[in-house]
N, C-alpha and C positions, 0 to 999 in steps of 0.2 A: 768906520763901521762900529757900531757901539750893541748892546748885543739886543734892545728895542729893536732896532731894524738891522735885522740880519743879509745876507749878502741875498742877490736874486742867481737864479739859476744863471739867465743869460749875463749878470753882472762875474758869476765863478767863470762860467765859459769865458769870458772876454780877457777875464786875468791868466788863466789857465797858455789860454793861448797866447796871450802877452809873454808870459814866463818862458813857454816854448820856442818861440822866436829870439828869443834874447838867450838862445843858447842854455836852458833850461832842460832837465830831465827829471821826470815821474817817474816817483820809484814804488809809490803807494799815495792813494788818497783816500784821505780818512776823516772824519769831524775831529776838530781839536776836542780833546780832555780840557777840563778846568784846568788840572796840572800843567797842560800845555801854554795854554794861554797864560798862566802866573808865570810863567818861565820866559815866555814869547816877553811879557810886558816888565818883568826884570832885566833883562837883556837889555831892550830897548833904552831903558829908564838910566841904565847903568852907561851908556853909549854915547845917551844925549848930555851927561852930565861929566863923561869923560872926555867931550869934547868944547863941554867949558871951562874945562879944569880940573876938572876932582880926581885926586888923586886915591882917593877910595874907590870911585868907580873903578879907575883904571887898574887900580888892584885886582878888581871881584873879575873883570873882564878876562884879566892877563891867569886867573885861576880860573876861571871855565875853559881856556884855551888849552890851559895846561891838563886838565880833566882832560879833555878831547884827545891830547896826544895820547894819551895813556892808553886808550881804548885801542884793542885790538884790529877794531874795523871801525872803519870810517862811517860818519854818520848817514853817508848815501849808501853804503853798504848795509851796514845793519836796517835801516829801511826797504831796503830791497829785498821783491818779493820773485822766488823763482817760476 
């Protein structure tokens, strides 16, 4: 999906419910932020190149995990909305 052509409604539905069947849960749905997305495609970037070797990726990755502990609540908690 590149951001010229954005996702179709019934393209979100179809994922949405893909996600839910595979043992998935909605905790909030939201449009990504830029922020989001730079973060979303860091990740990824860092993932695809830890898994050819790089050992910097694998650094940057093994340091956002470690972020994540740290965090009092869980990232499906802190999304979650009562």
């Amino acid at each position: 999906m590149s951001d010229k052509n954005p996702m179709t409604r019934e393209e979100l539905r179809e994922k949405v419910e893909e996600y839910l069947a595979n043992g998935g849960e909605i905790v909030q749905l939201r449009y990504a932020a830029e922020k989001d997305l730079n973060k979303s495609r860091r990740n990824f970037f860092h993932k695809d190149k830890a898994i050819a070797g790089s050992k910097k990726s694998e650094d940057a990755l093994a340091r956002e995990d470690d972020k994540e502990k740290t965090m009092i609540f869980s990232k499906t908690d802190r999304w979650r909305k009562e």
